[in-house]
N, C-alpha and C positions, 0 to 999 in steps of 0.2 A: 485519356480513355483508360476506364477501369480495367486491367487484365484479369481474366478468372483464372480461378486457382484450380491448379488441375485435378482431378479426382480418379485415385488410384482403387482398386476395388482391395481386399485384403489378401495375402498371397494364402494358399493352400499348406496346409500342414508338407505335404508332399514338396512344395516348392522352395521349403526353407533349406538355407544350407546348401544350395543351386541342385535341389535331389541327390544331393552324395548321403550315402550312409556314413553314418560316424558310428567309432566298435569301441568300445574300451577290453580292455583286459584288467583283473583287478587280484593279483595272487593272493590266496588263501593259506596264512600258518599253518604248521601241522595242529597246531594246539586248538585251533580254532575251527576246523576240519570238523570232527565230529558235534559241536555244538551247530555250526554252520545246516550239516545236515538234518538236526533238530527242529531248526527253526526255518527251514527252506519255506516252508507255503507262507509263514509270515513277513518272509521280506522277497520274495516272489511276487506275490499278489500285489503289493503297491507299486512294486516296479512297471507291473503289465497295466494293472486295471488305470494306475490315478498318472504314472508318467508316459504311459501308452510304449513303453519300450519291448523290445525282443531280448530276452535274457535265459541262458543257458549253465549248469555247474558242470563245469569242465573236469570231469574228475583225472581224467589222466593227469593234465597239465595243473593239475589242485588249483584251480582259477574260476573265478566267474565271471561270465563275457556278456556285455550288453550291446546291442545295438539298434538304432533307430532304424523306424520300419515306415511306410506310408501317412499311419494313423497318428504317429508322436507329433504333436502342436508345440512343445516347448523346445526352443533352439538349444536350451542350456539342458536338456534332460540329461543325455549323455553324462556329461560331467556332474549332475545332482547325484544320478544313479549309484554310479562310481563312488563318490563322497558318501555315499549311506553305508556302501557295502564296505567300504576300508573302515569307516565308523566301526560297526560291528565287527571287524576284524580286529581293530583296536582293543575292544573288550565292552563296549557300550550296549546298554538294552537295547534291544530293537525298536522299545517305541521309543529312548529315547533318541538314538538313528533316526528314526522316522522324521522330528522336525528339520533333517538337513532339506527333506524333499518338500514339506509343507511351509516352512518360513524362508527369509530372505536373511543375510547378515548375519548366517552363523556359521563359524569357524571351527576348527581345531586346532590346538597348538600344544604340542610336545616337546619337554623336555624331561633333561634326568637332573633327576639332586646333585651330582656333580658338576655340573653344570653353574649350581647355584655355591656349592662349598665341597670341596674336594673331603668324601668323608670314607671310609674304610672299619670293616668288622661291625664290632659291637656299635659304634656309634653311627653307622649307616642304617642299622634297623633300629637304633631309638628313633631317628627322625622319621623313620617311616613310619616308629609306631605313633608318633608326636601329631604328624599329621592325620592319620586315622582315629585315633583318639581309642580310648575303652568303649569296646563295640560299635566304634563307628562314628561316632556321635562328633568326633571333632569336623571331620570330612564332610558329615550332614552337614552341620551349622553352615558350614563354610558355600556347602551345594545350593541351599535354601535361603540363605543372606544373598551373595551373588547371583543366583537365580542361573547356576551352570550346570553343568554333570561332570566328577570326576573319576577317572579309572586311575588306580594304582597300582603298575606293573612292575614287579620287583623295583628298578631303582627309576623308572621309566612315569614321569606322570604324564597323562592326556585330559585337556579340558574341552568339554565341549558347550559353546553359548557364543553371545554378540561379543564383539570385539571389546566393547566398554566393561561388561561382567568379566569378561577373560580375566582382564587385569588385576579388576578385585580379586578375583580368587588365586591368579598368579602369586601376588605382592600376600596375600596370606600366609600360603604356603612359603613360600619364601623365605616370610619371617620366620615360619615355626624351622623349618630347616637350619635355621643361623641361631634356634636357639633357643629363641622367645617364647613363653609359654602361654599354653592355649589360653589363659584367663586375659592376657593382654592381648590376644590374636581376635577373641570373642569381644573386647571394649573396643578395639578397633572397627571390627565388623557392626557391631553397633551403631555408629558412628554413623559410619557410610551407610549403611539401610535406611537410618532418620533423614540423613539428605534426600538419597533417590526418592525415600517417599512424598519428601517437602519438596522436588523438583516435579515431579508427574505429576 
């Protein structure tokens, strides 16, 4: 005898999570403080209208507090939330912040150039000008090849994209830190663009 398969109806926004509120806290740099204020309605409004969250700028405690409310449908919102707003804390645009909440499989990961080669004075800011390039241009290639976004904060970089582009753009930077010059950092990146695109 065939047994039927039980048929559950879908739980309620309200019922996820067994109705607990979930809160983050997410501190806000000084430095970041006044841009933060700037840009409040722009990363405000995605939080309430498209992640259905309850969010507040804490200004005493220079923090901003999200928490789920009835209407939030996504279990992960909370922590997406959070992930946007430390983005932007980070130093990242807002829209490019924005795809932590719209896609799936995107990261950030941080490190400092000492990390990569223990560098000190004048030669800690040639690599940082090596990686930026003359006006920028190395840093594009490298954003636009990998298909990531990077912020370069004093000796501090932050990447943001899927875990597979991280790496390209990690292992570039990398290079140019240890040394390598942008023209062999651009045939490398070459390289791997012609793959990905002969792989998709």
């Amino acid at each position: 005898m065939a047994t039927e398969i039980p048929q559950f109806e879908a739980l309620k926004p309200s019922e996820l999570n067994q109705g607990a509120v979930e809160a983050r806290r997410v501190p806000i740099p000084p430095h970041r403080f006044t841009p933060l204020k700037k840009d409040w309605l722009k990363i405000y409004s995605p939080l309430v209208e498209h992640m259905k969250l309850q969010v507040r700028m804490n200004i005493k405690k220079k923090a901003v507090e999200l928490r789920t409310c009835a209407e939030t449908q996504d279990i992960g919102a909370v922590q997406k939330g959070a992930d946007f707003v430390k983005a932007y804390c980070l130093g990242f645009e807002v829209d490019d912040a924005l795809a932590l909440l719209r896609l799936e499989d995107l990261y950030i990961e941080s490190f400092e150039i000492k990390d990569v080669k223990t560098l000190q004075g004048d030669n800690l800011s040639r690599a940082i000008g090596r990686i930026v390039g003359k006006d920028g241009k190395t840093k594009f290639t490298i954003e636009n090849t990998s298909r990531t976004r990077i912020v370069i904060a004093d000796s501090k970089i932050h990447i943001l994209g899927s875990f597979q582009n991280i790496k390209i753009a990690r292992d570039a930077i990398c290079a140019l830190i240890l040394g390598a010059t942008p023209g062999k950092v651009y045939t490398n990146l070459r390289t791997i663009s012609s793959r990905m695109k002969e792989r998709f």
